[in-house]
C-alpha positions, 0 to 999 in steps of 0.5 A: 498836186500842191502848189510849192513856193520857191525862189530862185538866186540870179546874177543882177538884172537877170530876175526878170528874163529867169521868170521868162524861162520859169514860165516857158519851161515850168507849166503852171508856175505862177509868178511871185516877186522879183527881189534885189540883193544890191549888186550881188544878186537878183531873187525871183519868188514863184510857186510851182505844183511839179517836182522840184528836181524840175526846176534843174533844168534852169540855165538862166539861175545861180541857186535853186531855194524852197521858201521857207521864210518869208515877211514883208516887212520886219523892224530893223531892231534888234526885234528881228532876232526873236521874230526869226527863231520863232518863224525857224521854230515853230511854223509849218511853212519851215517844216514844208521846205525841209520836206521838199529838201530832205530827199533831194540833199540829205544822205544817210547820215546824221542830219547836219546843216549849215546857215548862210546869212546875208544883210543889206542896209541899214539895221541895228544887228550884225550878219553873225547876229542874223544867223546865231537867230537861225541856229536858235530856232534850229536847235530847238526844232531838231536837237540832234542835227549837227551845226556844221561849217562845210559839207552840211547835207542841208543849208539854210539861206537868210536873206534880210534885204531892207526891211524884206526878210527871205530865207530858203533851203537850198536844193543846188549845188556849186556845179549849177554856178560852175556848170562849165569845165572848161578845157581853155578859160580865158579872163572875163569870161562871160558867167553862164547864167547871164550866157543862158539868159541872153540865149533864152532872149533869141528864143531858139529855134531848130532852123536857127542858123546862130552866130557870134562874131565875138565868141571869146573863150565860147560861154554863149556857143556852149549855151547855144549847144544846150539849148537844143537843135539849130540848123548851123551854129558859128562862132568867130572872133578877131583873136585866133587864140579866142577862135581856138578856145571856143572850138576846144570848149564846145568840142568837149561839152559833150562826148559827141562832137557837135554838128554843123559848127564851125569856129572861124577867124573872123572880123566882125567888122567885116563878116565874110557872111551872104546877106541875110545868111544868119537868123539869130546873133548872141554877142557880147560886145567888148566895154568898160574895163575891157576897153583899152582904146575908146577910139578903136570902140567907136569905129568898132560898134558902127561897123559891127551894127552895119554888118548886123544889119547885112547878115541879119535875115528878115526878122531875125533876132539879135542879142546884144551886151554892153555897157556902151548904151549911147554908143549901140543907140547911135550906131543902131540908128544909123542902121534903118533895118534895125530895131531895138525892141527892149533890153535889160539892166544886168551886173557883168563882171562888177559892172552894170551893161544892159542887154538888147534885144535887136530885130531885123525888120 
Protein backbone atom coordinates (compact mmCIF):
# COMPACT_ATOMS: atom_id res chain seq x y z
CA UNK A 1 0.00 0.00 0.00
CA UNK A 2 0.90 3.48 -0.64
CA UNK A 3 2.50 5.64 1.59
CA UNK A 4 0.05 8.63 2.48
CA UNK A 5 1.71 11.97 4.18
CA UNK A 6 0.09 13.25 7.09
CA UNK A 7 0.38 15.70 10.14
CA UNK A 8 -0.54 15.72 13.28
CA UNK A 9 -1.35 19.29 15.53
CA UNK A 10 0.24 19.11 19.19
CA UNK A 11 0.24 21.32 22.15
CA UNK A 12 4.03 23.08 22.03
CA UNK A 13 6.89 21.08 22.72
CA UNK A 14 4.99 18.07 22.46
CA UNK A 15 5.90 17.39 18.65
CA UNK A 16 8.57 15.35 19.61
CA UNK A 17 7.38 12.95 22.22
CA UNK A 18 3.95 12.70 19.64
CA UNK A 19 6.59 11.03 16.89
CA UNK A 20 7.73 8.70 19.80
CA UNK A 21 4.10 7.27 19.79
CA UNK A 22 3.56 7.49 15.91
CA UNK A 23 6.44 5.41 15.91
CA UNK A 24 5.46 2.79 18.70
CA UNK A 25 1.98 2.48 17.30
CA UNK A 26 2.38 3.17 13.73
CA UNK A 27 4.23 0.25 12.10
CA UNK A 28 6.23 1.63 9.02
CA UNK A 29 5.72 5.32 9.61
CA UNK A 30 8.37 7.29 8.52
CA UNK A 31 9.03 10.59 10.06
CA UNK A 32 8.99 14.08 8.51
CA UNK A 33 9.52 17.30 10.36
CA UNK A 34 8.44 18.80 13.27
CA UNK A 35 7.22 22.44 12.60
CA UNK A 36 6.49 25.44 15.31
CA UNK A 37 3.35 27.54 15.47
CA UNK A 38 4.55 30.00 18.06
CA UNK A 39 3.18 29.40 21.21
CA UNK A 40 0.18 27.91 19.97
CA UNK A 41 1.05 24.84 18.67
CA UNK A 42 3.78 22.22 17.48
CA UNK A 43 3.21 20.41 13.82
CA UNK A 44 4.46 16.94 13.33
CA UNK A 45 4.75 15.82 9.34
CA UNK A 46 4.87 11.84 8.75
CA UNK A 47 3.67 9.52 5.84
CA UNK A 48 2.10 6.20 6.81
CA UNK A 49 1.14 3.36 4.43
CA UNK A 50 -1.94 2.04 6.84
CA UNK A 51 -5.48 3.25 7.29
CA UNK A 52 -5.86 6.53 8.23
CA UNK A 53 -8.74 5.78 10.92
CA UNK A 54 -5.25 4.41 12.31
CA UNK A 55 -3.96 7.29 13.28
CA UNK A 56 -7.00 7.74 15.90
CA UNK A 57 -5.83 5.83 18.45
CA UNK A 58 -3.26 8.88 19.10
CA UNK A 59 -3.42 10.43 22.68
CA UNK A 60 -0.24 12.51 22.46
CA UNK A 61 -2.12 14.97 19.48
CA UNK A 62 -4.77 17.68 19.02
CA UNK A 63 -5.88 17.45 15.49
CA UNK A 64 -5.24 14.82 12.89
CA UNK A 65 -4.32 16.46 9.11
CA UNK A 66 -3.83 14.78 5.55
CA UNK A 67 -1.35 16.91 3.82
CA UNK A 68 -2.54 18.59 1.22
CA UNK A 69 -0.39 21.58 0.76
CA UNK A 70 3.03 21.82 1.72
CA UNK A 71 6.12 24.40 0.41
CA UNK A 72 9.20 25.12 1.97
CA UNK A 73 9.72 28.01 1.29
CA UNK A 74 7.35 30.96 -0.24
CA UNK A 75 7.78 34.87 -0.65
CA UNK A 76 6.11 36.61 2.18
CA UNK A 77 4.18 38.97 -0.62
CA UNK A 78 1.53 39.87 -1.55
CA UNK A 79 2.90 36.81 -4.25
CA UNK A 80 1.43 33.89 -1.96
CA UNK A 81 -1.98 34.49 -2.91
CA UNK A 82 -1.98 33.47 -6.54
CA UNK A 83 0.88 30.55 -5.49
CA UNK A 84 -1.99 28.92 -3.00
CA UNK A 85 -5.06 29.20 -5.31
CA UNK A 86 -2.90 27.33 -7.71
CA UNK A 87 -1.41 24.69 -5.22
CA UNK A 88 -5.78 24.20 -4.08
CA UNK A 89 -6.40 23.98 -7.85
CA UNK A 90 -4.64 22.27 -9.82
CA UNK A 91 -2.44 19.74 -7.94
CA UNK A 92 -2.83 16.23 -7.69
CA UNK A 93 -1.48 16.12 -3.97
CA UNK A 94 -4.94 18.43 -2.94
CA UNK A 95 -7.17 15.87 -4.64
CA UNK A 96 -5.31 12.90 -2.85
CA UNK A 97 -5.94 14.48 0.63
CA UNK A 98 -9.69 15.07 -0.08
CA UNK A 99 -9.70 11.36 -1.21
CA UNK A 100 -8.52 10.23 2.06
CA UNK A 101 -11.00 12.73 4.03
CA UNK A 102 -13.70 12.09 1.92
CA UNK A 103 -15.02 9.10 3.59
CA UNK A 104 -13.89 9.67 6.96
CA UNK A 105 -15.80 13.13 7.34
CA UNK A 106 -18.50 13.74 4.24
CA UNK A 107 -22.11 12.70 5.12
CA UNK A 108 -24.69 12.32 2.49
CA UNK A 109 -25.23 15.87 1.61
CA UNK A 110 -24.05 18.48 -0.65
CA UNK A 111 -20.24 18.80 -0.15
CA UNK A 112 -19.64 21.58 2.08
CA UNK A 113 -16.45 23.03 3.41
CA UNK A 114 -15.10 25.67 5.66
CA UNK A 115 -11.17 27.11 5.80
CA UNK A 116 -9.18 27.85 9.07
CA UNK A 117 -6.19 30.18 8.12
CA UNK A 118 -3.39 30.69 10.55
CA UNK A 119 -0.18 33.55 9.93
CA UNK A 120 2.76 33.61 11.92
CA UNK A 121 5.43 36.45 11.42
CA UNK A 122 6.01 38.83 9.34
CA UNK A 123 4.13 38.95 5.96
CA UNK A 124 2.48 41.65 3.53
CA UNK A 125 -1.16 39.85 3.66
CA UNK A 126 -3.66 39.64 6.41
CA UNK A 127 -5.11 36.26 7.86
CA UNK A 128 -8.51 36.80 6.00
CA UNK A 129 -6.28 37.33 2.98
CA UNK A 130 -4.71 33.74 3.08
CA UNK A 131 -7.71 32.05 3.42
CA UNK A 132 -10.07 34.40 0.49
CA UNK A 133 -6.88 32.39 -1.66
CA UNK A 134 -8.00 28.86 -0.35
CA UNK A 135 -11.73 29.30 -1.23
CA UNK A 136 -10.52 30.81 -4.80
CA UNK A 137 -8.99 27.71 -5.72
CA UNK A 138 -11.62 25.88 -3.88
CA UNK A 139 -14.40 27.47 -6.11
CA UNK A 140 -12.51 26.53 -9.04
CA UNK A 141 -11.75 23.09 -8.51
CA UNK A 142 -15.57 21.81 -7.12
CA UNK A 143 -18.03 24.72 -7.86
CA UNK A 144 -20.78 23.05 -6.20
CA UNK A 145 -19.39 22.67 -2.86
CA UNK A 146 -20.86 25.00 -0.51
CA UNK A 147 -18.43 27.54 1.60
CA UNK A 148 -19.88 27.39 4.74
CA UNK A 149 -19.09 28.97 8.47
CA UNK A 150 -19.85 25.86 10.79
CA UNK A 151 -20.44 22.28 10.54
CA UNK A 152 -18.91 21.99 7.29
CA UNK A 153 -18.23 18.17 6.37
CA UNK A 154 -15.08 19.04 5.27
CA UNK A 155 -12.14 21.85 6.80
CA UNK A 156 -9.37 22.88 5.23
CA UNK A 157 -6.39 24.18 7.61
CA UNK A 158 -3.48 26.62 6.23
CA UNK A 159 -0.98 27.28 8.06
CA UNK A 160 1.74 30.14 6.87
CA UNK A 161 4.55 29.68 9.69
CA UNK A 162 7.28 32.17 8.41
CA UNK A 163 8.15 31.49 5.12
CA UNK A 164 6.86 27.46 5.69
CA UNK A 165 3.63 27.00 4.13
CA UNK A 166 1.37 23.93 5.50
CA UNK A 167 -1.99 23.08 5.04
CA UNK A 168 -4.33 20.16 5.64
CA UNK A 169 -7.74 18.24 5.52
CA UNK A 170 -8.57 17.65 9.01
CA UNK A 171 -9.71 14.13 9.60
CA UNK A 172 -10.76 14.60 13.90
CA UNK A 173 -13.00 16.38 15.50
CA UNK A 174 -13.20 18.49 19.01
CA UNK A 175 -13.89 15.22 20.91
CA UNK A 176 -9.97 14.07 20.00
CA UNK A 177 -9.16 17.79 22.22
CA UNK A 178 -12.09 17.64 24.75
CA UNK A 179 -11.57 13.33 24.95
CA UNK A 180 -12.47 13.69 28.78
CA UNK A 181 -16.18 14.22 30.23
CA UNK A 182 -15.14 14.92 33.27
CA UNK A 183 -18.08 14.26 36.36
CA UNK A 184 -15.75 16.95 38.36
CA UNK A 185 -13.19 19.74 36.54
CA UNK A 186 -11.11 21.49 38.81
CA UNK A 187 -9.05 24.98 37.42
CA UNK A 188 -6.07 24.27 35.41
CA UNK A 189 -6.43 21.00 34.91
CA UNK A 190 -3.84 19.54 33.04
CA UNK A 191 -4.68 19.26 28.99
CA UNK A 192 -4.97 15.55 28.10
CA UNK A 193 -2.50 15.76 25.25
CA UNK A 194 0.23 16.68 27.36
CA UNK A 195 -1.34 13.98 30.23
CA UNK A 196 -0.91 11.20 27.32
CA UNK A 197 2.33 12.47 26.27
CA UNK A 198 4.01 12.33 29.87
CA UNK A 199 2.10 8.71 30.22
CA UNK A 200 3.78 7.38 26.76
CA UNK A 201 7.47 8.77 28.51
CA UNK A 202 6.86 5.98 31.55
CA UNK A 203 6.58 3.65 28.67
CA UNK A 204 3.68 1.39 30.27
CA UNK A 205 3.81 -1.71 31.44
CA UNK A 206 1.26 -4.45 32.75
CA UNK A 207 3.33 -5.06 35.94
CA UNK A 208 3.37 -1.01 36.59
CA UNK A 209 2.32 -0.36 39.93
CA UNK A 210 1.81 3.71 38.69
CA UNK A 211 1.54 6.41 41.00
CA UNK A 212 0.67 10.31 41.37
CA UNK A 213 1.04 11.92 44.49
CA UNK A 214 -0.54 15.06 43.14
CA UNK A 215 -3.25 13.80 41.07
CA UNK A 216 -5.54 17.16 41.18
CA UNK A 217 -8.71 16.69 39.21
CA UNK A 218 -7.04 12.92 38.05
CA UNK A 219 -6.01 13.78 33.66
CA UNK A 220 -2.93 11.85 34.09
CA UNK A 221 -4.97 8.36 36.18
CA UNK A 222 -7.20 8.60 33.56
CA UNK A 223 -4.38 8.44 30.76
CA UNK A 224 -2.92 5.86 32.72
CA UNK A 225 -6.23 3.75 32.72
CA UNK A 226 -6.30 4.07 28.82
CA UNK A 227 -2.96 3.19 28.33
CA UNK A 228 -3.63 -0.44 29.17
CA UNK A 229 -3.03 -3.11 31.76
CA UNK A 230 -0.99 -2.16 35.50
CA UNK A 231 -0.48 -4.22 38.22
CA UNK A 232 -1.99 -1.30 40.57
CA UNK A 233 -2.64 2.26 40.01
CA UNK A 234 -2.64 5.01 42.95
CA UNK A 235 -3.21 8.20 42.96
CA UNK A 236 -3.32 10.91 45.79
CA UNK A 237 -3.27 14.27 46.82
CA UNK A 238 -2.83 16.86 49.80
CA UNK A 239 -6.32 18.38 48.92
CA UNK A 240 -9.12 15.75 49.84
CA UNK A 241 -11.34 17.61 47.60
CA UNK A 242 -8.71 17.03 44.70
CA UNK A 243 -8.51 13.00 45.94
CA UNK A 244 -12.34 13.01 45.33
CA UNK A 245 -12.57 14.25 42.14
CA UNK A 246 -10.17 12.05 40.71
CA UNK A 247 -11.82 8.91 42.29
CA UNK A 248 -15.16 10.07 40.66
CA UNK A 249 -13.33 10.91 37.23
CA UNK A 250 -11.62 7.81 36.77
CA UNK A 251 -14.55 5.65 38.34
CA UNK A 252 -16.71 7.28 35.25
CA UNK A 253 -14.12 6.71 32.11
CA UNK A 254 -15.62 3.95 31.84
CA UNK A 255 -18.78 1.63 32.41
CA UNK A 256 -16.83 -0.64 34.43
CA UNK A 257 -14.98 0.32 37.55
CA UNK A 258 -11.48 0.20 37.62
CA UNK A 259 -9.44 -2.46 39.22
CA UNK A 260 -6.72 -2.50 41.68
CA UNK A 261 -7.28 1.73 42.15
CA UNK A 262 -7.05 3.61 44.72
CA UNK A 263 -7.43 7.35 45.08
CA UNK A 264 -5.75 8.26 48.64
CA UNK A 265 -5.39 11.47 50.96
CA UNK A 266 -2.05 11.83 50.96
CA UNK A 267 1.13 14.05 51.37
CA UNK A 268 3.77 13.80 48.94
CA UNK A 269 6.16 15.12 51.10
CA UNK A 270 5.46 12.20 53.46
CA UNK A 271 4.35 8.98 51.30
CA UNK A 272 2.79 6.43 53.29
CA UNK A 273 4.53 4.04 50.71
CA UNK A 274 7.15 0.63 51.46
CA UNK A 275 10.40 1.74 49.86
CA UNK A 276 10.83 0.61 46.53
CA UNK A 277 6.92 -0.18 46.33
CA UNK A 278 5.91 2.19 43.20
CA UNK A 279 7.82 1.28 39.43
CA UNK A 280 6.46 4.15 37.53
CA UNK A 281 5.65 8.05 38.85
CA UNK A 282 3.66 10.49 36.50
CA UNK A 283 3.24 13.98 38.26
CA UNK A 284 2.57 17.39 37.62
CA UNK A 285 4.12 19.54 40.04
CA UNK A 286 2.67 22.75 41.22
CA UNK A 287 4.76 26.03 39.50
CA UNK A 288 4.31 29.41 37.82
CA UNK A 289 0.95 30.90 38.38
CA UNK A 290 -0.03 28.21 40.69
CA UNK A 291 2.34 29.14 43.19
CA UNK A 292 1.17 31.30 46.07
CA UNK A 293 3.97 31.14 48.38
CA UNK A 294 7.61 30.29 46.92
CA UNK A 295 8.48 29.57 50.21
CA UNK A 296 6.08 26.73 51.00
CA UNK A 297 7.67 25.60 46.97
CA UNK A 298 11.22 25.09 48.27
CA UNK A 299 10.54 22.94 50.94
CA UNK A 300 8.14 21.17 48.77
CA UNK A 301 10.27 19.89 46.00
CA UNK A 302 13.34 18.64 48.15
CA UNK A 303 11.03 16.81 50.34
CA UNK A 304 8.67 15.44 47.23
CA UNK A 305 12.44 14.09 45.22
CA UNK A 306 13.50 12.31 48.74
CA UNK A 307 10.41 10.52 49.02
CA UNK A 308 10.64 9.82 44.99
CA UNK A 309 13.78 8.41 45.50
CA UNK A 310 12.52 5.94 48.64
CA UNK A 311 9.56 4.49 46.79
CA UNK A 312 10.84 4.56 43.62
CA UNK A 313 11.80 0.71 42.64
CA UNK A 314 15.15 0.03 40.93
CA UNK A 315 14.96 1.39 37.53
CA UNK A 316 11.83 2.74 38.03
CA UNK A 317 10.74 5.40 35.86
CA UNK A 318 9.29 8.98 36.78
CA UNK A 319 7.66 11.50 34.97
CA UNK A 320 8.03 15.13 36.10
CA UNK A 321 6.49 18.68 35.01
CA UNK A 322 7.45 21.85 35.92
CA UNK A 323 8.69 25.02 35.42
CA UNK A 324 10.84 24.99 38.50
CA UNK A 325 13.85 24.10 36.31
CA UNK A 326 16.71 24.81 38.89
CA UNK A 327 14.47 24.03 41.78
CA UNK A 328 14.09 20.05 40.44
CA UNK A 329 18.04 19.94 39.45
CA UNK A 330 18.93 21.04 42.89
CA UNK A 331 16.62 18.80 44.56
CA UNK A 332 17.56 16.16 42.14
CA UNK A 333 21.16 16.43 42.97
CA UNK A 334 20.62 15.90 46.43
CA UNK A 335 18.97 12.64 45.88
CA UNK A 336 22.14 10.18 44.67
CA UNK A 337 19.72 7.46 43.48
CA UNK A 338 18.44 9.82 41.22
CA UNK A 339 18.82 10.38 37.69
CA UNK A 340 17.41 12.93 35.17
CA UNK A 341 17.87 11.12 31.86
CA UNK A 342 16.20 13.86 29.61
CA UNK A 343 13.14 15.94 29.34
CA UNK A 344 11.18 18.22 26.87
CA UNK A 345 10.28 22.11 26.58
CA UNK A 346 6.13 22.15 26.46
CA UNK A 347 3.47 25.22 26.61
CA UNK A 348 1.04 24.33 29.83
CA UNK A 349 -1.68 26.56 30.47
CA UNK A 350 0.29 29.72 28.49
CA UNK A 351 3.39 28.87 30.20
CA UNK A 352 6.69 26.97 29.07
CA UNK A 353 7.81 24.19 31.94
CA UNK A 354 9.72 20.99 30.56
CA UNK A 355 9.03 17.57 31.21
CA UNK A 356 11.68 15.32 33.05
CA UNK A 357 12.16 11.97 32.80
CA UNK A 358 13.86 10.84 35.96
CA UNK A 359 15.23 7.21 36.66
CA UNK A 360 15.95 5.39 39.77
CA UNK A 361 19.09 3.73 39.75
Amino acid sequence: MESTTYYVQTMPGVEEIAWLEVRDKLPGAKFGETVFAKDQNGLLIFSYAGEAEDLFQLRTVEDVYVLALSVEKVPRTRQILPQITELVQDTAVFQQAIDVAWPIRVQPARPSYRVISRLYGSHDIYRKQLGEAVERGMKARYPKWRLVDDHAQVEIWINLLGSRLVGGIRLTDRTTRHRFNKPVELKAALRPSVAAAMIHLTQPADDDIFLDPMCGSGTLVMERRYAGAYAQMLAGDIELKHTQAARKNVNALRKEPPTHFSALHLDAAKLPLAPGSVTKVATNLPFGKQISSPKALKKLYPAFFGELERVLAGNGRAIVLSSEYDLVKESVRKCPNLEILTGYSVAVLGQWGRIYIIRRN
